[in-house]
N, C-alpha and C positions, 0 to 999 in steps of 0.2 A: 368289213367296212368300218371307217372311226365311225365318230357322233360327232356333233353339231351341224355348221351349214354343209349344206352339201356344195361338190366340187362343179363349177358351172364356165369353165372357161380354159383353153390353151390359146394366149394371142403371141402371135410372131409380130416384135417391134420393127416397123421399116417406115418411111418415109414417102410416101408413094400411094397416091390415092386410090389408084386402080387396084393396088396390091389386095391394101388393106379392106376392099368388099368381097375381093374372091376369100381372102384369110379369112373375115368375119364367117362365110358360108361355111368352108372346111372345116374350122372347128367349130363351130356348131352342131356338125354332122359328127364328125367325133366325137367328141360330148355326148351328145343325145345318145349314142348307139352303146354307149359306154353302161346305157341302162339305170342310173342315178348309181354307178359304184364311186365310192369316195375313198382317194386313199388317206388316209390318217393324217389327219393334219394338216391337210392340203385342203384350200378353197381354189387356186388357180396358179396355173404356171406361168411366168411371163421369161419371155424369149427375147433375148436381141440378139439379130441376123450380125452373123459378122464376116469380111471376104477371106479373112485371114486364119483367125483362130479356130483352132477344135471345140471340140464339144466341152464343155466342163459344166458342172453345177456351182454355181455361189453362195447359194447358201437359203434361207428363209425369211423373210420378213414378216413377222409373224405370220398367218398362213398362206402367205404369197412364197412359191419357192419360185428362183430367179436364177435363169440359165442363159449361156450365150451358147449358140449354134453356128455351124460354121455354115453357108450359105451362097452359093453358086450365082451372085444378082446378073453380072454379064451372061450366064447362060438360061436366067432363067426369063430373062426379058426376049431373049430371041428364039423363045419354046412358043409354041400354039397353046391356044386358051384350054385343051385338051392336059397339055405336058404339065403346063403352069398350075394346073388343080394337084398335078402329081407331083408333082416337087414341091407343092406344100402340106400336101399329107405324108410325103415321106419322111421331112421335117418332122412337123406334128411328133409323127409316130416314133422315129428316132427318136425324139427326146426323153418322148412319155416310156420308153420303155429303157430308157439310160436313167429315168429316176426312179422306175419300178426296180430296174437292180438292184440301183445304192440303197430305197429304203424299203425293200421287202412288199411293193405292191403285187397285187393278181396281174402276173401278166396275161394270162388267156384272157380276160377281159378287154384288155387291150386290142390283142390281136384279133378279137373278133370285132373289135369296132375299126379298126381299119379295115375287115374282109367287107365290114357293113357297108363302109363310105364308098367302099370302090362296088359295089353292089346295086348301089344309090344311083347310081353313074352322076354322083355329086348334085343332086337336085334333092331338096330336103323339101317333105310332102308330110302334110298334116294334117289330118281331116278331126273334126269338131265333132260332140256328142250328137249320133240322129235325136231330130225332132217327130213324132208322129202326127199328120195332119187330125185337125177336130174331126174329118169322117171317118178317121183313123182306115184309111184306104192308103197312105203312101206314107213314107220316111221321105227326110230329106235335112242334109246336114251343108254343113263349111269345111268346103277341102283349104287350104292355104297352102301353097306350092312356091317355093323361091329358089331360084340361082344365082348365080355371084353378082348379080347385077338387078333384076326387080322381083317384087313378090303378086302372087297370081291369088285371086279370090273367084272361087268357084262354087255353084251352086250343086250339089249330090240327088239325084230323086230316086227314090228305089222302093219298089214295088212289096208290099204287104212280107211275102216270102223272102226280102232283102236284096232279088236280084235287081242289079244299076239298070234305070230306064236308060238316065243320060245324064251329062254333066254339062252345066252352062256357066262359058267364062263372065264373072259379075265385073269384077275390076283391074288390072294391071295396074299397083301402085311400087312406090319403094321398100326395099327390103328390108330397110330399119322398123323396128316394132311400132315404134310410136307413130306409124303412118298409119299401120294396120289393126291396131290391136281392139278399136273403139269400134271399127268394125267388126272384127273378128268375133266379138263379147255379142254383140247387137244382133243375131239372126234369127227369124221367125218366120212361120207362116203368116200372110198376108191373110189368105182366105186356103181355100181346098184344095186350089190351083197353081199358088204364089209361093213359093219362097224367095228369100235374100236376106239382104242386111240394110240399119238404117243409122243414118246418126242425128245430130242436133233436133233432138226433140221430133223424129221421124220427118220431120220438114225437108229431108233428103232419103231418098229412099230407088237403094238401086235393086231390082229384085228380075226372077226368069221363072218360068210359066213351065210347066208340064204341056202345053198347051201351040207354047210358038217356041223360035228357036234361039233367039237375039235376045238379050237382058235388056232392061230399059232402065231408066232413071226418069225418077220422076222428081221434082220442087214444087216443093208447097209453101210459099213464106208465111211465116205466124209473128212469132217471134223475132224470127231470124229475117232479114230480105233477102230479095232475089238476088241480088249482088254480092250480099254474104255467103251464102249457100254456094254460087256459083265458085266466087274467090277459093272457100274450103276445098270444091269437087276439083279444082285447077291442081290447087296443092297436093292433095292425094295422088290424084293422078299420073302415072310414071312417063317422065319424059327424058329427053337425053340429057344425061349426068350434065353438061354445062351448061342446063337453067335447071340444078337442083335448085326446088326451092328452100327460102329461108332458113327455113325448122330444121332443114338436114345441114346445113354448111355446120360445120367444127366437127360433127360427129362422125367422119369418113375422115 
């Protein structure tokens, strides 16, 4: 593995909004499975899709290396959301291992993070440090689950010996981190009963019970008012891609 930052990204350049959320999931999943291997020099590859050209390497900018790929777009718009994951990890992985060639990376490392992604069946699943409740009678953590399209916040409760009681969905937000991540950070137990997540000063507060089956959310205005809290829990909230809100337009 080189030294310094580590290598956190393969994006495929294209134009296409749709594209670019199923791309952001795939290499993700690549990435991640890839186990933090870094190859030398390299913090990220950037790809521009082309209908014409072959594969080639251009070269470096400093540690961005920059390739154009040759890319099927008329066939890959008339593939199912199934095909369309696969035609961009075959991408992906084509490339990543046409640059392992030329500069001497671990290709098994490669190959087993494409055997990972198709293993995934392309849903990237992340579960968060267990918490032990105060009667120290149960665990219970943050799964975070996403596919090319929203990210899923789920509550974990599991029993002393570690086996899963049950899993309770807390919120369907978008898949871009800065929807989730404040959540993500924020998970506790309530009482002996409660876990979830909370944000702005706990004055929002969605959390699931050992006890019932349904997560709830609760507002409390202090600080914040009810119209505030409200406006925030709207925007989190995953709805269809054309009333993304605000915060997400430019970033897709």
């Amino acid at each position: 593995m080189g030294r310094g930052p580590g290598f956190y990204d393969i994006t495929l350049y294209y134009d296409a909004k749709d594209f670019t959320l199923r791309q952001n999931l795939v290499s993700e999943l690549y990435v991640m499975f890839l186990n933090g291997y870094k190859p030398k020099g390299t913090t990220r590859i950037s790809v521009t899709l082309d209908d014409d050209e072959e594969d080639y390497i251009t070269g470096y900018f400093g540690s961005i290396l920059s390739v154009y790929a040759k890319f099927d777009k008329p066939g890959y718009w008339k593939s199912n959301a199934a095909q369309q994951n696969q035609f961009i990890l075959d991408t992906i992985h084509r490339i990543a291992i046409l640059c392992a060639d030329k500069y001497g990376w671990d290709k098994p490392v490669f190959e087993s993070a494409y055997q990972e992604v198709l293993e995934s069946g392309f849903v990237y699943k992340q579960e968060q440090k267990r918490k032990l409740s105060k009667d120290k009678m149960h665990h219970a953590s943050l799964l975070l689950n996403k596919d090319g399209i929203m990210a899923t916040l789920s509550a974990m409760f599991y029993a002393k010996n570690g086996q899963l009681i049950k899993s309770v969905e807390l919120v369907k937000t978008f898949r871009h981190s800065m929807f989730y991540n404040v959540l993500l950070k924020n998970n506790k137990w309530f009482n002996n009963r409660e876990f979830g997540i909370h944000a702005k000063n706990e004055e929002l507060i969605i959390k699931a019970s050992l006890d019932y089956e349904e997560a709830k959310i609760i507002i409390t205005p202090g600080f914040y008012s009810a119209d505030d809290l409200e406006a925030y829990l709207k925007d989190i909230v995953y709805s269809d891609i054309v009333t993304v809100p605000d915060l997400l337009k430019g970033l897709i």
